[in-house]
C-alpha positions in Angstrom: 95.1 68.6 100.7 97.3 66.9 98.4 96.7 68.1 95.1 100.3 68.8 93.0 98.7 71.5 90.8 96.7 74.2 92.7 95.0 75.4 95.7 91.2 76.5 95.7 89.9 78.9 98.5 86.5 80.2 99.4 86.3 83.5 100.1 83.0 85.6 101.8 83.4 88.8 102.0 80.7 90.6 104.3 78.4 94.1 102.3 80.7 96.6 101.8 83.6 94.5 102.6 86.6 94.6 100.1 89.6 92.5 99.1 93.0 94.9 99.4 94.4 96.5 96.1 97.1 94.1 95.4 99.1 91.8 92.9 101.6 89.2 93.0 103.5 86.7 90.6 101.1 84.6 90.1 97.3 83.9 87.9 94.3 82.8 89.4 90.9 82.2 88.5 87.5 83.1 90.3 84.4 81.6 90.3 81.4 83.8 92.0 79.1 81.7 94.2 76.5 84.2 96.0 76.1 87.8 96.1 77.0 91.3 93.8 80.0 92.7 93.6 82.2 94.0 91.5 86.7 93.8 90.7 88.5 96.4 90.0 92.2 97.3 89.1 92.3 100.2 90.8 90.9 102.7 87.6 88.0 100.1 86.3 85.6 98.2 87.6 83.5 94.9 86.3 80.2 93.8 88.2 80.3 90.5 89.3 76.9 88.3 89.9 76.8 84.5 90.3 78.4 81.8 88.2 80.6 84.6 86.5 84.4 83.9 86.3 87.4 86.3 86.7 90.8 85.6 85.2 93.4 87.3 86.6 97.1 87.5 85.1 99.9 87.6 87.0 101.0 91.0 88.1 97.8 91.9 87.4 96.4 94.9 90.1 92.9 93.6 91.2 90.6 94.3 94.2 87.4 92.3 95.0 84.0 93.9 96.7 81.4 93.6 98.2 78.6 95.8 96.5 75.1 93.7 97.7 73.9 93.3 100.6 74.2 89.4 101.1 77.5 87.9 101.8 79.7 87.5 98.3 81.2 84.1 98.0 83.3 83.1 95.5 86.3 80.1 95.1 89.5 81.4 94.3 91.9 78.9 92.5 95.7 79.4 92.3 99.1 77.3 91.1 100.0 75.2 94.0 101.4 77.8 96.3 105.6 77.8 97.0 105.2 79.5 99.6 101.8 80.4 101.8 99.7 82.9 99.7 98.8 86.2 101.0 95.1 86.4 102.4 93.8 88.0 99.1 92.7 86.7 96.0 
């Protein structure tokens, strides 16, 4: 909508829903809205609860889930895309 910098998305991902395993060239930053969950890079996994915040680095392997059983919500903030972003965070 505009902005030069970056591009925020909201994200719900249904109970027992999850993001796919994936990384790309690019950092973002997460902030959780509603629900439990947890990210993982494929061998560890943090729990995620409201108002926490994820940094990701580029290249960095990372999958989002769903681990509660209300709908998890979080924004997902990234450099202004180049080109359109693939449907993960």
């Amino acid at each position: 909508m505009g902005a030069p910098n970056f591009a925020m998305r909201l994200f719900e991902v249904e109970p027992n829903g999850y993001s796919p395993l994936h990384t790309h060239p690019w950092e973002h930053e997460v902030f959780i809205l509603e629900g439990d969950g947890v990210v993982s890079d494929g061998k560890k996994s943090t729990l995620l609860k409201p108002n926490d915040v994820v940094f990701t680095l580029p290249d960095e392997w990372h999958q989002f889930k769903n681990t509660g059983k209300k709908t998890l919500k979080f924004l997902c903030l990234i450099p202004h895309p180049q080109e359109k972003p693939s449907k993960g965070c």
